[in-house]
Backbone bond lengths (Angstrom), bond angles and torsions (degrees), N, CA, C in turn:
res aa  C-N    CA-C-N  psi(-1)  N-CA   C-N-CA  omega(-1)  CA-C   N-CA-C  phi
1 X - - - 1.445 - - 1.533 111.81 -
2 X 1.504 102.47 -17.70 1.962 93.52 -172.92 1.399 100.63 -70.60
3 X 1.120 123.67 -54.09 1.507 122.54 177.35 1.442 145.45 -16.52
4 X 1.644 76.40 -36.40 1.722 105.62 163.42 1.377 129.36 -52.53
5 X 1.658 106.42 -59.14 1.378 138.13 117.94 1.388 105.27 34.86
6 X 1.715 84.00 -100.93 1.653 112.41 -178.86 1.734 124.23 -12.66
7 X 1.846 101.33 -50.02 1.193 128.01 -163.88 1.288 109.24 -89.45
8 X 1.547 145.13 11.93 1.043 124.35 -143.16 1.405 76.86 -104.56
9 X 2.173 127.29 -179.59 0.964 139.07 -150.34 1.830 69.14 -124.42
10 X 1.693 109.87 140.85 1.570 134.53 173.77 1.170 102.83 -35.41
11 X 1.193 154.56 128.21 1.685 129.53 137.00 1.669 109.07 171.79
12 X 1.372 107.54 -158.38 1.747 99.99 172.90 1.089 114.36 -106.91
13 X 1.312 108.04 165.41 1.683 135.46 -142.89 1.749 109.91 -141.33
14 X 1.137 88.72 132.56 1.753 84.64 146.93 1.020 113.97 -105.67
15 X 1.905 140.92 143.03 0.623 128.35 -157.14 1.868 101.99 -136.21
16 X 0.929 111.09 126.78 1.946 113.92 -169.03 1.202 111.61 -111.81
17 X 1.961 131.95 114.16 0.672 139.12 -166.48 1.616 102.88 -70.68
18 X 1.412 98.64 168.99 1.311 112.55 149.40 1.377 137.73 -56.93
19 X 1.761 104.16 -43.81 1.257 108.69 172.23 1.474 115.95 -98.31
20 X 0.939 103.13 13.12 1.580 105.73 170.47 1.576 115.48 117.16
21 X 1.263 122.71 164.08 1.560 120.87 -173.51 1.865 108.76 76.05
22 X 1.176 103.99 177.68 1.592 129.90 -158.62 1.657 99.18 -152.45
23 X 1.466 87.10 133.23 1.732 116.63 172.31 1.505 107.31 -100.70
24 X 1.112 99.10 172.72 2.356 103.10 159.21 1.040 86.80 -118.31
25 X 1.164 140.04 157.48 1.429 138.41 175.62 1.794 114.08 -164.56
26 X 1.240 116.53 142.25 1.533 125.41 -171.86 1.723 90.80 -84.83
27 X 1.058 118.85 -176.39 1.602 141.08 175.97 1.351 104.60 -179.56
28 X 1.127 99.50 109.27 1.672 112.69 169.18 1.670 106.06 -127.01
29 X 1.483 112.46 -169.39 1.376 122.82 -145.45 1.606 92.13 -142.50
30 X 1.376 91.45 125.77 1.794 107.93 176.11 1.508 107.21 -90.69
31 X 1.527 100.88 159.96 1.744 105.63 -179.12 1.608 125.83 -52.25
32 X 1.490 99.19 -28.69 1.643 86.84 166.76 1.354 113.80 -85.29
33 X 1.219 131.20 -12.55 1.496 129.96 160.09 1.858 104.10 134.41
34 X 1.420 105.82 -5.75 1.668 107.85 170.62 1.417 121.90 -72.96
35 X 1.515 111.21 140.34 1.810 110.84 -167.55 1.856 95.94 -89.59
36 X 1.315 78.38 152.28 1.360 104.26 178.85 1.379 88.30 -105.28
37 X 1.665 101.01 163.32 1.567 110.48 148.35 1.481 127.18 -166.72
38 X 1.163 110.17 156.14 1.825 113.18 -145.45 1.570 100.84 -138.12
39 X 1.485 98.76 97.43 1.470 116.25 179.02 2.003 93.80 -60.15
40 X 1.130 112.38 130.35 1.704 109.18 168.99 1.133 111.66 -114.59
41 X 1.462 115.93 39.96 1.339 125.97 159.52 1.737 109.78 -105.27
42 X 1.353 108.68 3.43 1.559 128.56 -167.20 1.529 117.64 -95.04
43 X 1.177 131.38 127.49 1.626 115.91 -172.95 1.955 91.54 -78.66
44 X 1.743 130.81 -37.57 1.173 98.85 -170.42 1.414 89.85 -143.92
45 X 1.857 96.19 136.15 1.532 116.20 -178.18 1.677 111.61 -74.03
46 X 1.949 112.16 143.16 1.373 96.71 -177.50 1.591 115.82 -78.20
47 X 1.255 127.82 150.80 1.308 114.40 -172.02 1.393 101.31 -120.36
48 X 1.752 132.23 -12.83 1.138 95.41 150.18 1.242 137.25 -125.22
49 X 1.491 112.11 -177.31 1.641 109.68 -163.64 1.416 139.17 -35.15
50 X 1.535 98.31 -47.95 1.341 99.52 175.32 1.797 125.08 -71.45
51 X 1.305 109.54 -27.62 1.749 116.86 167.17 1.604 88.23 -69.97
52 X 0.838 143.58 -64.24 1.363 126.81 -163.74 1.349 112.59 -38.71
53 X 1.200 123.77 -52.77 1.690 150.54 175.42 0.845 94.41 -47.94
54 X 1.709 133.09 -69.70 1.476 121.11 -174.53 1.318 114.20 -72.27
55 X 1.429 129.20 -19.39 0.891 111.55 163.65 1.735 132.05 -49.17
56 X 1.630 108.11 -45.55 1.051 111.58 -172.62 1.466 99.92 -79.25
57 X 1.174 139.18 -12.88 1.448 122.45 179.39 1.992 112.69 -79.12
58 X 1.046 101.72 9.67 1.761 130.13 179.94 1.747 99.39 -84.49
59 X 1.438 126.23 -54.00 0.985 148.91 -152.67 1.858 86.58 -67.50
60 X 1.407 106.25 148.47 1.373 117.08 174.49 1.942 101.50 -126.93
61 X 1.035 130.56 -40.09 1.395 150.16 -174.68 1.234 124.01 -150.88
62 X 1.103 124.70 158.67 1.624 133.38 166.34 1.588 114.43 -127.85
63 X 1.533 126.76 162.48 0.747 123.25 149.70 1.420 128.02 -164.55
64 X 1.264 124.61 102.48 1.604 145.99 161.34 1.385 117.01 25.07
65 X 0.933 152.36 64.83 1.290 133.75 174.35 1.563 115.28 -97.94
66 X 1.360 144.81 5.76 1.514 158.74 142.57 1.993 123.84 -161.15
67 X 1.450 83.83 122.53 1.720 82.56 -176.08 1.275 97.77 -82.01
68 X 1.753 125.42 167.90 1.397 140.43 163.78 1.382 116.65 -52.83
């Protein structure tokens, strides 16, 4: 499912856990071309890769509300 991920278009999100509830969240794109993403409901963003990863394996849906 992260892969999916991969593809999404830059911008903000809602973002719907697995266990339930919704973030706002940014998604941007790292230098090798993998998205990050940064719930800004969070006092501290993960910075590295692999929490990011698990982060996104947390994720149940997304959904678009402004691209970059």
């Amino acid at each position: 499912m992260i892969g999916q991920f991969d593809k999404l278009p830059l911008g903000i999100y809602y973002i719907y856990w697995r266990e339930g509830g919704r973030s706002l969240a940014s998604v941007g794109q790292c230098y090798d071309g993998t998205r990050w993403i940064a719930p800004i409901n969070w006092i501290r963003l993960t910075s590295d890769s692999e929490e990011s990863r698990d982060l996104w394996e947390m994720v149940k849906s997304v959904e678009l509300l402004q691209t970059c």
